[in-house]
N, CA, C and O atoms as a Maestro MAE file, in Angstrom:
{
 s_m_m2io_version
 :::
 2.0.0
}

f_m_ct {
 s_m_title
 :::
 protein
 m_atom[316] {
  # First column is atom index #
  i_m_mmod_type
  r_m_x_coord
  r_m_y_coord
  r_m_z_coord
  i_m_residue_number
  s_m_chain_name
  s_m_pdb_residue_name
  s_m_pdb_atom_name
  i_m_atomic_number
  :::
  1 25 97.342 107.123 205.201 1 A "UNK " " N  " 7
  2 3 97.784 105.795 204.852 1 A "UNK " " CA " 6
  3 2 97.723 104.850 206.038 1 A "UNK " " C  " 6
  4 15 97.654 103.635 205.855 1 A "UNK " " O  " 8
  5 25 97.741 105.278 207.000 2 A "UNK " " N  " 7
  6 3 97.477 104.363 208.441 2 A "UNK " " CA " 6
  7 2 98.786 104.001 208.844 2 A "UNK " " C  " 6
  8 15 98.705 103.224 209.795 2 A "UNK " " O  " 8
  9 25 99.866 104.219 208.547 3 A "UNK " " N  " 7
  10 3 101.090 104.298 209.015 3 A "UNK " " CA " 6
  11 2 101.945 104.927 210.289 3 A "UNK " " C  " 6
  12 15 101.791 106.147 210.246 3 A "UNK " " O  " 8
  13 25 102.577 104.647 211.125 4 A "UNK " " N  " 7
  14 3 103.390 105.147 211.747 4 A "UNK " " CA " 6
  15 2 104.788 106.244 211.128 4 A "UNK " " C  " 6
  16 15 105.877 105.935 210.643 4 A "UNK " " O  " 8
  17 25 104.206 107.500 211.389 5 A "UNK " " N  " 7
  18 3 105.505 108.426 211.383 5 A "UNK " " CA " 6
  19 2 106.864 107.795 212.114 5 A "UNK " " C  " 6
  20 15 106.907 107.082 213.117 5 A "UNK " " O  " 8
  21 25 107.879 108.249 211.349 6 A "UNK " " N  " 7
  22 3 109.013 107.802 212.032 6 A "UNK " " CA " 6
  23 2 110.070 109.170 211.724 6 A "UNK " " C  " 6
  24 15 110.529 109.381 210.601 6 A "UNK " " O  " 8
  25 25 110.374 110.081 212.972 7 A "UNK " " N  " 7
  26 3 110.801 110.888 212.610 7 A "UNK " " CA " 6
  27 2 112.041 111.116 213.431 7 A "UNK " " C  " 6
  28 15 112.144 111.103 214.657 7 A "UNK " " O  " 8
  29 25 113.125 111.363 212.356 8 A "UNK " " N  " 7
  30 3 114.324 111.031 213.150 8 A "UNK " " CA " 6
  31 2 114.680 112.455 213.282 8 A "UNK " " C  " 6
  32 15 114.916 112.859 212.143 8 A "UNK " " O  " 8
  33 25 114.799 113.218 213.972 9 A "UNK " " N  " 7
  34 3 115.183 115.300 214.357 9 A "UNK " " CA " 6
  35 2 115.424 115.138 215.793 9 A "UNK " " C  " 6
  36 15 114.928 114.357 216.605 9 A "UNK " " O  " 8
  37 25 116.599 116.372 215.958 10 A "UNK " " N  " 7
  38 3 116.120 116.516 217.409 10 A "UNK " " CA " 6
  39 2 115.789 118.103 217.136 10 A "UNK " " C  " 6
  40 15 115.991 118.822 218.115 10 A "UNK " " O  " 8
  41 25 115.272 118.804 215.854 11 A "UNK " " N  " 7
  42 3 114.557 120.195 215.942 11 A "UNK " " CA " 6
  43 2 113.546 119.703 215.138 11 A "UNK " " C  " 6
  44 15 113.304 120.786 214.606 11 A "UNK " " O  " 8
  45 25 112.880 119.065 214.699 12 A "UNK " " N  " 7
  46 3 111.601 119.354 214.273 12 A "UNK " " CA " 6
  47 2 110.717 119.658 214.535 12 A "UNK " " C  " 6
  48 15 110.102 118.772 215.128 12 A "UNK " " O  " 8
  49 25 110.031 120.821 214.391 13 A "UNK " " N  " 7
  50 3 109.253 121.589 214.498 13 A "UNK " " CA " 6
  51 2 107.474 121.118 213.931 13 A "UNK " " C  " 6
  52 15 106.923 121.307 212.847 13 A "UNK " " O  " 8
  53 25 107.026 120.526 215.075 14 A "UNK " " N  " 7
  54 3 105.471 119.652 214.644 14 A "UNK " " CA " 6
  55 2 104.374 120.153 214.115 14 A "UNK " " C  " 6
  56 15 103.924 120.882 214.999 14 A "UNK " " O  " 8
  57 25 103.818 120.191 213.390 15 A "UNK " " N  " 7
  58 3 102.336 121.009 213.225 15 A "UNK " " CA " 6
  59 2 100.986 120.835 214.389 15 A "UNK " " C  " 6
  60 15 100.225 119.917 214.692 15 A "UNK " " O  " 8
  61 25 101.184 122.286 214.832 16 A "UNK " " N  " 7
  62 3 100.029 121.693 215.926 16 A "UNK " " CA " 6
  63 2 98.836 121.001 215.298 16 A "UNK " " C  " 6
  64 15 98.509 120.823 214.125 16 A "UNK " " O  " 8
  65 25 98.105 120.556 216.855 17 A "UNK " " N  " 7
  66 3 97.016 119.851 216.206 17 A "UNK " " CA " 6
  67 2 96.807 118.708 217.209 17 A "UNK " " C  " 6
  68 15 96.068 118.549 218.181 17 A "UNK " " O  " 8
  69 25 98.290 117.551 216.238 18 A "UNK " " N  " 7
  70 3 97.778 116.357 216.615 18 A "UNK " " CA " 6
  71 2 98.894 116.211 217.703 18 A "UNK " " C  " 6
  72 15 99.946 116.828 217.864 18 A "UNK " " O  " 8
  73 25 98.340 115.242 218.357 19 A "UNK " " N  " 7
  74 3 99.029 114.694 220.005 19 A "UNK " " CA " 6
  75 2 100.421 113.613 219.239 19 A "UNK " " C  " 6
  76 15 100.422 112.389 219.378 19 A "UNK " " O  " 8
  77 25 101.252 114.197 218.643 20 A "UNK " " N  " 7
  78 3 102.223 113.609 217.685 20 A "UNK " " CA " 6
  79 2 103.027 112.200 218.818 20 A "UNK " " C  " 6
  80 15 103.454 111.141 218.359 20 A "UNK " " O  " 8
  81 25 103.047 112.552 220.172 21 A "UNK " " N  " 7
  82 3 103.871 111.388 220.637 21 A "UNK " " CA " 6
  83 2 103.396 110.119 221.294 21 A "UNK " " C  " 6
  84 15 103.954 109.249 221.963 21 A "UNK " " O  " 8
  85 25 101.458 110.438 220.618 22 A "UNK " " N  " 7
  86 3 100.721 109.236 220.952 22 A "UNK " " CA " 6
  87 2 100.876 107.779 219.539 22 A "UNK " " C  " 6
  88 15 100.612 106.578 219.488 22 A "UNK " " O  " 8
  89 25 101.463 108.843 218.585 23 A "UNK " " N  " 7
  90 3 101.523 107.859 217.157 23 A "UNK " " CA " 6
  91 2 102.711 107.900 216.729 23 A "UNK " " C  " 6
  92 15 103.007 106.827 216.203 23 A "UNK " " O  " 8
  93 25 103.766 108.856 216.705 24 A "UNK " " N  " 7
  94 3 104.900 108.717 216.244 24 A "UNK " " CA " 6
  95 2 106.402 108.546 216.881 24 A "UNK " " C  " 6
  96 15 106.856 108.737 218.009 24 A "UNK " " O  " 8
  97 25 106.782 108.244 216.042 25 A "UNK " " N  " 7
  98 3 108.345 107.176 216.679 25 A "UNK " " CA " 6
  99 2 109.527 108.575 216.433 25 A "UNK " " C  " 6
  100 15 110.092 108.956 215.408 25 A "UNK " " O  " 8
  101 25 109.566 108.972 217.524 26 A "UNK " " N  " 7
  102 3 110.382 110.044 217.131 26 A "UNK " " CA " 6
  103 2 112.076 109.745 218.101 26 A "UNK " " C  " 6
  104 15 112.305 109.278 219.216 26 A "UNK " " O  " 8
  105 25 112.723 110.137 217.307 27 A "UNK " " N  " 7
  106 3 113.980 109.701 217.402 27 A "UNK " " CA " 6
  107 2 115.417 110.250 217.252 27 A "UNK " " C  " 6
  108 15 115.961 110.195 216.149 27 A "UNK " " O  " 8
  109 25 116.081 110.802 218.371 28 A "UNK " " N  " 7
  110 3 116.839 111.671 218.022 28 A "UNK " " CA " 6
  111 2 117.975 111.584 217.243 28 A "UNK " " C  " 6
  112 15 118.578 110.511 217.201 28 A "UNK " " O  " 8
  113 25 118.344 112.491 216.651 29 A "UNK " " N  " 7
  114 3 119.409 112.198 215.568 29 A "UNK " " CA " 6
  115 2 120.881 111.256 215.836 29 A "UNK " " C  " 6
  116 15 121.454 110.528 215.025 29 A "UNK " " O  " 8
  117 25 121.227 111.536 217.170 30 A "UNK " " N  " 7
  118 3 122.271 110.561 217.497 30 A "UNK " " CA " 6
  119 2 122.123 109.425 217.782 30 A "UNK " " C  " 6
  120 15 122.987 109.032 218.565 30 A "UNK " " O  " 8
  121 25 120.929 108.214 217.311 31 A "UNK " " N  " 7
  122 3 120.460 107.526 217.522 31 A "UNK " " CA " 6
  123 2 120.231 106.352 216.180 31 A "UNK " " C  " 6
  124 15 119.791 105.224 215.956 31 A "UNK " " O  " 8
  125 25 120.856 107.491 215.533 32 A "UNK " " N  " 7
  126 3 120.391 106.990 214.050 32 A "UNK " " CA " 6
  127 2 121.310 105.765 213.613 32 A "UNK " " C  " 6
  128 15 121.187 104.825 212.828 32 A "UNK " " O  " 8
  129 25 121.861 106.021 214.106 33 A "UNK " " N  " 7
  130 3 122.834 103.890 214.349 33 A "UNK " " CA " 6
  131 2 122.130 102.822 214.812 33 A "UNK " " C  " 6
  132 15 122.398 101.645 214.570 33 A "UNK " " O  " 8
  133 25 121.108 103.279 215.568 34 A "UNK " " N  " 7
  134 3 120.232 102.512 216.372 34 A "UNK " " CA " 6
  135 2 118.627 102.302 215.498 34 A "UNK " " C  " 6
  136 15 117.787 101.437 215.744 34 A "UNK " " O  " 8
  137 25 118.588 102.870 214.942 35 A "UNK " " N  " 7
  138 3 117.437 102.835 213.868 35 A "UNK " " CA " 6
  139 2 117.079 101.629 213.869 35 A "UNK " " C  " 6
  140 15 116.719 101.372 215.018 35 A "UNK " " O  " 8
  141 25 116.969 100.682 213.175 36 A "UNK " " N  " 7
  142 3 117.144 98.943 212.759 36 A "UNK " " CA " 6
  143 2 116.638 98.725 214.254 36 A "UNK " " C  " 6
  144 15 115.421 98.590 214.382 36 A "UNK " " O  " 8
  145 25 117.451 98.673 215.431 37 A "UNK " " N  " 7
  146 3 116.749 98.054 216.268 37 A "UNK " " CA " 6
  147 2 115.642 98.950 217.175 37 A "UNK " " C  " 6
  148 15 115.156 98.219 218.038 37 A "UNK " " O  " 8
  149 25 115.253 99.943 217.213 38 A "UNK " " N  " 7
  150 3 114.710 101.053 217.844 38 A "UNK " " CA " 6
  151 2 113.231 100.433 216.889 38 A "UNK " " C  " 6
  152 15 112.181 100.302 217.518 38 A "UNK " " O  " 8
  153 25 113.255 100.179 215.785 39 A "UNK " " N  " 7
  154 3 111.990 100.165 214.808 39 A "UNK " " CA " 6
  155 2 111.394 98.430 215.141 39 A "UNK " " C  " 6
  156 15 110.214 98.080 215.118 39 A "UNK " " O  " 8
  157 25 112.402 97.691 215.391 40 A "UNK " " N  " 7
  158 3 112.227 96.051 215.768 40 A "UNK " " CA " 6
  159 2 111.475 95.910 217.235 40 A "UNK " " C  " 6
  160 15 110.742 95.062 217.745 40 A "UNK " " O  " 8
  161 25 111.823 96.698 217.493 41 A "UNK " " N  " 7
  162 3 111.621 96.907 219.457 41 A "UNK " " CA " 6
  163 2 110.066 97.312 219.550 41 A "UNK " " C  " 6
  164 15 109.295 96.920 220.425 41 A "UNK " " O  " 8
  165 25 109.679 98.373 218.231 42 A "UNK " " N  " 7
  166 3 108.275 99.243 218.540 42 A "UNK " " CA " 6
  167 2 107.167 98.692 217.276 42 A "UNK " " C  " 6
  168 15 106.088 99.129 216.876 42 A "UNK " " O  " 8
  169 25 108.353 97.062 216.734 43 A "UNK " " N  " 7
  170 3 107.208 96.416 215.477 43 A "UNK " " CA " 6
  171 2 106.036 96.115 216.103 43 A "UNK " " C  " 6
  172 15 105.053 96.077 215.362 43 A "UNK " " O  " 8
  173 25 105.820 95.833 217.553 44 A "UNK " " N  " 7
  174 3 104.376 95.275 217.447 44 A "UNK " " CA " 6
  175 2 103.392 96.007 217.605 44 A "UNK " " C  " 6
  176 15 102.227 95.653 217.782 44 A "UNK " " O  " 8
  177 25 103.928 97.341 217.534 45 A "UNK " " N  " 7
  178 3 102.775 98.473 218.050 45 A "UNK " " CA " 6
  179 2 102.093 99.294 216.786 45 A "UNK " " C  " 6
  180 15 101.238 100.178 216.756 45 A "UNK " " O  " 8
  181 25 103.020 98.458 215.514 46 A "UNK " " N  " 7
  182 3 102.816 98.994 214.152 46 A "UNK " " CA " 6
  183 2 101.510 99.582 213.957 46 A "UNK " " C  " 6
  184 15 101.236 100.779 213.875 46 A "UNK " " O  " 8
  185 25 100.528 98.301 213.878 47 A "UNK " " N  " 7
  186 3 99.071 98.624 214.003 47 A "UNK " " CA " 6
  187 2 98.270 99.927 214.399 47 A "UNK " " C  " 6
  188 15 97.746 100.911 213.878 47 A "UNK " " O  " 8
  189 25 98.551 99.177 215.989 48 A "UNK " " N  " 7
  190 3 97.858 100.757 216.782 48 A "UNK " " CA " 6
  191 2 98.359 102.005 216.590 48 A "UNK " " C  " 6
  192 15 97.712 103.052 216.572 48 A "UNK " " O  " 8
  193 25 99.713 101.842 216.425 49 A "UNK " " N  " 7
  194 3 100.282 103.374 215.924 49 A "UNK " " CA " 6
  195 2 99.755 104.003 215.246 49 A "UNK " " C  " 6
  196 15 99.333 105.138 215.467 49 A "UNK " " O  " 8
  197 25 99.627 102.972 213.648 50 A "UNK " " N  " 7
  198 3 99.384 103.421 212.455 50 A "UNK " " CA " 6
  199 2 97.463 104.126 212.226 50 A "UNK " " C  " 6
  200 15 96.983 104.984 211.485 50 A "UNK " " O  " 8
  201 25 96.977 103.368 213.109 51 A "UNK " " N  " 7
  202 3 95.329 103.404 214.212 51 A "UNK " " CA " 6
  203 2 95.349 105.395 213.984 51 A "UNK " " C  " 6
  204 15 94.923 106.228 213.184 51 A "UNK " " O  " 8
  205 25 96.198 105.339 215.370 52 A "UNK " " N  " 7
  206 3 96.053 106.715 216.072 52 A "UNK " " CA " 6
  207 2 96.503 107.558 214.680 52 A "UNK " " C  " 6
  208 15 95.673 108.370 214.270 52 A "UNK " " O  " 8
  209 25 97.605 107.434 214.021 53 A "UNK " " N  " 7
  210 3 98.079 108.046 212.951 53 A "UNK " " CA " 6
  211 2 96.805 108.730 211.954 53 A "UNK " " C  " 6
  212 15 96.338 109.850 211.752 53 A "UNK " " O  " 8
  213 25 96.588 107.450 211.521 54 A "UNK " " N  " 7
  214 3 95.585 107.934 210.583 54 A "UNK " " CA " 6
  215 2 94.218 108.756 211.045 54 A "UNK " " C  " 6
  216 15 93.483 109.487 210.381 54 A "UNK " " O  " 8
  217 25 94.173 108.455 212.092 55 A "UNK " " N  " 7
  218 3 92.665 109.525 212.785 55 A "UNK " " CA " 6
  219 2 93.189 110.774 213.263 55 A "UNK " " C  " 6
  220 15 92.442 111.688 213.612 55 A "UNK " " O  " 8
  221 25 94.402 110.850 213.294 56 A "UNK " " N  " 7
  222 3 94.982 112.452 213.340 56 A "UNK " " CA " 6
  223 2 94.671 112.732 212.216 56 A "UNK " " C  " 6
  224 15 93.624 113.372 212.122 56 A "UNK " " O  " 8
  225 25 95.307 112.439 211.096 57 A "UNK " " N  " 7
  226 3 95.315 112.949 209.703 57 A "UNK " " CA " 6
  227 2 94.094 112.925 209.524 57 A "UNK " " C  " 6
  228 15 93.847 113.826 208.722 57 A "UNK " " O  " 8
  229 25 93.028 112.323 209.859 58 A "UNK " " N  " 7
  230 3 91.822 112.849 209.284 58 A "UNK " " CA " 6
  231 2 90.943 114.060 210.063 58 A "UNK " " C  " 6
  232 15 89.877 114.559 209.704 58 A "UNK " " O  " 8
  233 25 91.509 114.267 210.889 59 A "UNK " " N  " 7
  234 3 91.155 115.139 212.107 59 A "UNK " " CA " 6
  235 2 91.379 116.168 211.909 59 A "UNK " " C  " 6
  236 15 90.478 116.961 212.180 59 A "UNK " " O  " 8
  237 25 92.731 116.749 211.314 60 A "UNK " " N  " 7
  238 3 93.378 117.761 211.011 60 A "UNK " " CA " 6
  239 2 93.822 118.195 209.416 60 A "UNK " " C  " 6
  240 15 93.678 119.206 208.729 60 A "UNK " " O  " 8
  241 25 94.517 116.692 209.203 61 A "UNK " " N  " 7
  242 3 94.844 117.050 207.523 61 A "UNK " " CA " 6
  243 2 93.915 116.627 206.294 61 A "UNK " " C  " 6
  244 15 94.061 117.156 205.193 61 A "UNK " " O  " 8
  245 25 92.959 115.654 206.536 62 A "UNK " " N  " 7
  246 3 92.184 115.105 205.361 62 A "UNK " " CA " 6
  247 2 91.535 116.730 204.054 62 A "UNK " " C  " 6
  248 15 91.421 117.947 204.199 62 A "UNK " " O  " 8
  249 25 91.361 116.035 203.250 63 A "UNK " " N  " 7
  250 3 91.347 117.467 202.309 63 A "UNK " " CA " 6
  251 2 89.416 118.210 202.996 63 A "UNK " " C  " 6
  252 15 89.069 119.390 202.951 63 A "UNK " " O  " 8
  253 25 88.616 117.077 203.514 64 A "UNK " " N  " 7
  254 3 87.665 117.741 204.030 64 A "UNK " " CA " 6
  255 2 87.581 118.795 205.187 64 A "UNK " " C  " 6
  256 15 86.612 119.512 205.437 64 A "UNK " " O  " 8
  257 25 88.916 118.748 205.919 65 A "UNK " " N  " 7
  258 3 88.940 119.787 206.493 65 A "UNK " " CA " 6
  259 2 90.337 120.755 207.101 65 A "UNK " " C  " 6
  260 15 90.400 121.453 208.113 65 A "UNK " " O  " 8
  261 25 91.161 120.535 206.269 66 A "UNK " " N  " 7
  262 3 92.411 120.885 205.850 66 A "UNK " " CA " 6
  263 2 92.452 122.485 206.101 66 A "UNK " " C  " 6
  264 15 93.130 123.093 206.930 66 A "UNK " " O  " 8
  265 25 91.313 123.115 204.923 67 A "UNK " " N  " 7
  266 3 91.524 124.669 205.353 67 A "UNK " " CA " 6
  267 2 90.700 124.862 206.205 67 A "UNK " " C  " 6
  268 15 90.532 126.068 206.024 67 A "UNK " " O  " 8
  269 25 89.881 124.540 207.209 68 A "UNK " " N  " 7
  270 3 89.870 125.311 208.832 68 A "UNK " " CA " 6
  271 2 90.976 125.123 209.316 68 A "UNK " " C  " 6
  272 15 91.475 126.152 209.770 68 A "UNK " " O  " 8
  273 25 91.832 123.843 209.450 69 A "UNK " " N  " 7
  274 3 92.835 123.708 209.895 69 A "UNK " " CA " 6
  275 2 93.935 125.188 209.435 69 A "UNK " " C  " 6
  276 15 94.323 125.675 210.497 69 A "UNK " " O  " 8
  277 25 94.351 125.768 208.553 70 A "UNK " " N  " 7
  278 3 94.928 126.548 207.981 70 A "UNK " " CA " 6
  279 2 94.051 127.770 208.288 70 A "UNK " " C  " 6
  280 15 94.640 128.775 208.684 70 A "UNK " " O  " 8
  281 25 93.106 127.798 208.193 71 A "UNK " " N  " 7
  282 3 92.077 129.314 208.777 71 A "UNK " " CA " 6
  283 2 92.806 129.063 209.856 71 A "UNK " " C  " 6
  284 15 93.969 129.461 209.782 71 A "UNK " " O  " 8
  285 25 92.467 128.484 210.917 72 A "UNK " " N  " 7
  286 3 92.515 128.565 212.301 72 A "UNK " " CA " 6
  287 2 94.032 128.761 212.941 72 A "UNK " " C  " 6
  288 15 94.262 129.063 214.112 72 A "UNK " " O  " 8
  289 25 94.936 128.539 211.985 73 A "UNK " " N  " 7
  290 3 96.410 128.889 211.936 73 A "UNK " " CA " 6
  291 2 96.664 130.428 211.483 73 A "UNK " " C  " 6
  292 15 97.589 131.166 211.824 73 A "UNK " " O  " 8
  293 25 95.814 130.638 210.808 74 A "UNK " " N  " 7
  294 3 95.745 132.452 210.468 74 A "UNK " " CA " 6
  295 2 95.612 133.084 211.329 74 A "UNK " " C  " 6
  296 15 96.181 134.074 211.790 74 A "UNK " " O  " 8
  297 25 94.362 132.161 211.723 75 A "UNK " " N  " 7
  298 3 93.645 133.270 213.127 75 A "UNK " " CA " 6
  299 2 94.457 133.847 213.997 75 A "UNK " " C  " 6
  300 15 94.553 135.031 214.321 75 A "UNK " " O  " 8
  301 25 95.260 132.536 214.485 76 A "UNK " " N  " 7
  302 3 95.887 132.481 215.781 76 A "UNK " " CA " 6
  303 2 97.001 133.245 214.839 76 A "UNK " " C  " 6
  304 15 96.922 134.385 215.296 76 A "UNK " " O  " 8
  305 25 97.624 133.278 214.184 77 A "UNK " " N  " 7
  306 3 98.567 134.275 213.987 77 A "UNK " " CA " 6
  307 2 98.459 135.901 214.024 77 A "UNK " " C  " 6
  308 15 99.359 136.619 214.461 77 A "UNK " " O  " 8
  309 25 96.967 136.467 213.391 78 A "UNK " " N  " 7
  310 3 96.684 137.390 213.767 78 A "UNK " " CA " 6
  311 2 96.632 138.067 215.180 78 A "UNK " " C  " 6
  312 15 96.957 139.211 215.495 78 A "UNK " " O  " 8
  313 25 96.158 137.098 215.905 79 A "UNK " " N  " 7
  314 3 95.975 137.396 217.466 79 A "UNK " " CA " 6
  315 2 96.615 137.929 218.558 79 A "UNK " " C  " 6
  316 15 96.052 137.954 219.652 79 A "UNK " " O  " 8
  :::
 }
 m_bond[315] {
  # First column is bond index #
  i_m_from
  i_m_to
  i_m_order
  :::
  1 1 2 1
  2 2 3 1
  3 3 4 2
  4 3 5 1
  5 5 6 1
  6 6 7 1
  7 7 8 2
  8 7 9 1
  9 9 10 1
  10 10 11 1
  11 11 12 2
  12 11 13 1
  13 13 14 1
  14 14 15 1
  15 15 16 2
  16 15 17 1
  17 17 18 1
  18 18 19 1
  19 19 20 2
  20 19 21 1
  21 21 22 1
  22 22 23 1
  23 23 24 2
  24 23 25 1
  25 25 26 1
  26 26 27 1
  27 27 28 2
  28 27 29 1
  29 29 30 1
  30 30 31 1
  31 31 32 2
  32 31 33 1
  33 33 34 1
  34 34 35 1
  35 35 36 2
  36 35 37 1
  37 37 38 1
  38 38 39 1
  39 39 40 2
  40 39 41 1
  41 41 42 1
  42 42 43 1
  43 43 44 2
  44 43 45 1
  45 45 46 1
  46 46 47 1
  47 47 48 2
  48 47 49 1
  49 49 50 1
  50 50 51 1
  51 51 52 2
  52 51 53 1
  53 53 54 1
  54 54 55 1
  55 55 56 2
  56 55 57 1
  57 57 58 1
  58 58 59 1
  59 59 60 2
  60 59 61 1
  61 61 62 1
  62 62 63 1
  63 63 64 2
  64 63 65 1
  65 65 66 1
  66 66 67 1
  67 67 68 2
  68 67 69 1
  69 69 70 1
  70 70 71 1
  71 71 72 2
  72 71 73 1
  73 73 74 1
  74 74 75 1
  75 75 76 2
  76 75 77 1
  77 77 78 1
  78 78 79 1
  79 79 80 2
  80 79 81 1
  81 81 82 1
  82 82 83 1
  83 83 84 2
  84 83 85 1
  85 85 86 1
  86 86 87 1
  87 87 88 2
  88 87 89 1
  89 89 90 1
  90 90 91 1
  91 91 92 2
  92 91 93 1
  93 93 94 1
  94 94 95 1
  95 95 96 2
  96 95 97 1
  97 97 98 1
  98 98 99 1
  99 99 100 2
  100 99 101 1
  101 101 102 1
  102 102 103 1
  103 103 104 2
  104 103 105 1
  105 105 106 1
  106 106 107 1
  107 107 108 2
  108 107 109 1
  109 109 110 1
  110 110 111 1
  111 111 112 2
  112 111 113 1
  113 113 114 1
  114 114 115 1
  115 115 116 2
  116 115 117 1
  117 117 118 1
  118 118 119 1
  119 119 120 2
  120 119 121 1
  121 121 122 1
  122 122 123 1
  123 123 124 2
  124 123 125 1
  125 125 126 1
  126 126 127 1
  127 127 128 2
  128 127 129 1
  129 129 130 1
  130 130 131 1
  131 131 132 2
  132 131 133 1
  133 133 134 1
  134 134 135 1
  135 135 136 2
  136 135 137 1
  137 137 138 1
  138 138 139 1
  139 139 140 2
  140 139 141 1
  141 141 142 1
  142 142 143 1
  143 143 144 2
  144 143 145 1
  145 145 146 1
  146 146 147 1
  147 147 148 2
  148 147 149 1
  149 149 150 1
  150 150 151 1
  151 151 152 2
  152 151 153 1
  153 153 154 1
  154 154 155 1
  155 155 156 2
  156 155 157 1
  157 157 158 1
  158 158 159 1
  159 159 160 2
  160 159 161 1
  161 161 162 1
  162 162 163 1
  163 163 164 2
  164 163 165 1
  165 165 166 1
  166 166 167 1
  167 167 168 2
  168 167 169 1
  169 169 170 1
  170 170 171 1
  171 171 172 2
  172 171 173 1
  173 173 174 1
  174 174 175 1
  175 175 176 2
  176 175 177 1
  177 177 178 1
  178 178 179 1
  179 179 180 2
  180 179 181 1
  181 181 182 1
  182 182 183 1
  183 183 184 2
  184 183 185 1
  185 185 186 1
  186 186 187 1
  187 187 188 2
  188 187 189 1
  189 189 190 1
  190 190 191 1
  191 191 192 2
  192 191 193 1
  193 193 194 1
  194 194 195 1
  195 195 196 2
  196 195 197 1
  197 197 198 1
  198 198 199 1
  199 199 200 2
  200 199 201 1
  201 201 202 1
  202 202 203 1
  203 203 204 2
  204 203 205 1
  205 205 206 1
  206 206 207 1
  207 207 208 2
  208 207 209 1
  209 209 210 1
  210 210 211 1
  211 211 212 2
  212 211 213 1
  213 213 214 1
  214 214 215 1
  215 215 216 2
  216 215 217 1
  217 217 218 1
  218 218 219 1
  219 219 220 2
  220 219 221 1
  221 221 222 1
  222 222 223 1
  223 223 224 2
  224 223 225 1
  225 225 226 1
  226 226 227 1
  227 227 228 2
  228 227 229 1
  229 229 230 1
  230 230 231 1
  231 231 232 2
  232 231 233 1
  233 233 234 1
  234 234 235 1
  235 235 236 2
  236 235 237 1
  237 237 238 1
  238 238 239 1
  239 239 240 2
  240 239 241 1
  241 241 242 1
  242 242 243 1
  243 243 244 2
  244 243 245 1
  245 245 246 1
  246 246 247 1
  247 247 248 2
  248 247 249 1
  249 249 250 1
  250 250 251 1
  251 251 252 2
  252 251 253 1
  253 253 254 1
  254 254 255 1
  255 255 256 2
  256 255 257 1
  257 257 258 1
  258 258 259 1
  259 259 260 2
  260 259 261 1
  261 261 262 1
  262 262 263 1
  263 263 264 2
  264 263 265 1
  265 265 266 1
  266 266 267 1
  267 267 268 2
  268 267 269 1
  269 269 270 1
  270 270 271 1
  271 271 272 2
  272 271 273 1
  273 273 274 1
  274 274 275 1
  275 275 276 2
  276 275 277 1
  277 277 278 1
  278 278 279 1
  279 279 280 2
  280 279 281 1
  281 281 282 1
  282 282 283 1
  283 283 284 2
  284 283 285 1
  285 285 286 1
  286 286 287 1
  287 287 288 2
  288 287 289 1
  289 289 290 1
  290 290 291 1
  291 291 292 2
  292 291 293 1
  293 293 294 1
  294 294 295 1
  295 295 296 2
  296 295 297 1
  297 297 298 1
  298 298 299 1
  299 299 300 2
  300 299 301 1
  301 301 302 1
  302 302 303 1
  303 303 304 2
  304 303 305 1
  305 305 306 1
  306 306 307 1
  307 307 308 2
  308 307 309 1
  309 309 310 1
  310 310 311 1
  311 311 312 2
  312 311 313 1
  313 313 314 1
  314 314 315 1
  315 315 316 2
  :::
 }
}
C-alpha cells in the first residue's frame, strides 16, 4: 500500500528480511500517550517512508515472491 508501518511494541518480534528501521515508526509501548505527537513530528517523512515501505514489501512479501521468502526461512531453520 505504500504506507508507513507504525508499530507500537517494545517485544515485537520483526520478520527478517527487510531493514524495518529505515521505514517504520516504531514506538515503545510507554510512549503511547505520546502517539498524536510522535506521528505529527515524523508527518513529513510520510512519503519517503511509505517509498522505502512499499519496496520492502515487494522485495520480500509481494505474492511473486513470497514463497522463496518462506523456502528460505525453512532452509535456515533446517540448518
Amino acid at each position: 500500500m505504500g504506507v508507513c508501518p507504525v508499530i507500537l511494541s517494545d517485544q515485537y518480534v520483526f520478520p527478517e528480511g527487510p531493514e524495518w528501521e529505515k521505514f517504520a515508526l516504531i514506538i515503545p509501548e510507554k510512549e503511547v500517550s505520546k502517539l498524536g505527537t510522535i506521528l505529527r513530528k515524523e508527518e513529513h517523512r510520510y512519503q519517503e517512508l511509505g517509498k522505502i515501505a512499499r519496496q520492502n514489501w515487494e522485495q520480500f512479501f509481494d505474492p511473486d515472491v513470497i514463497f522463496k521468502y518462506w523456502a528460505d526461512g525453512l532452509v535456515q531453520l533446517i540448518e
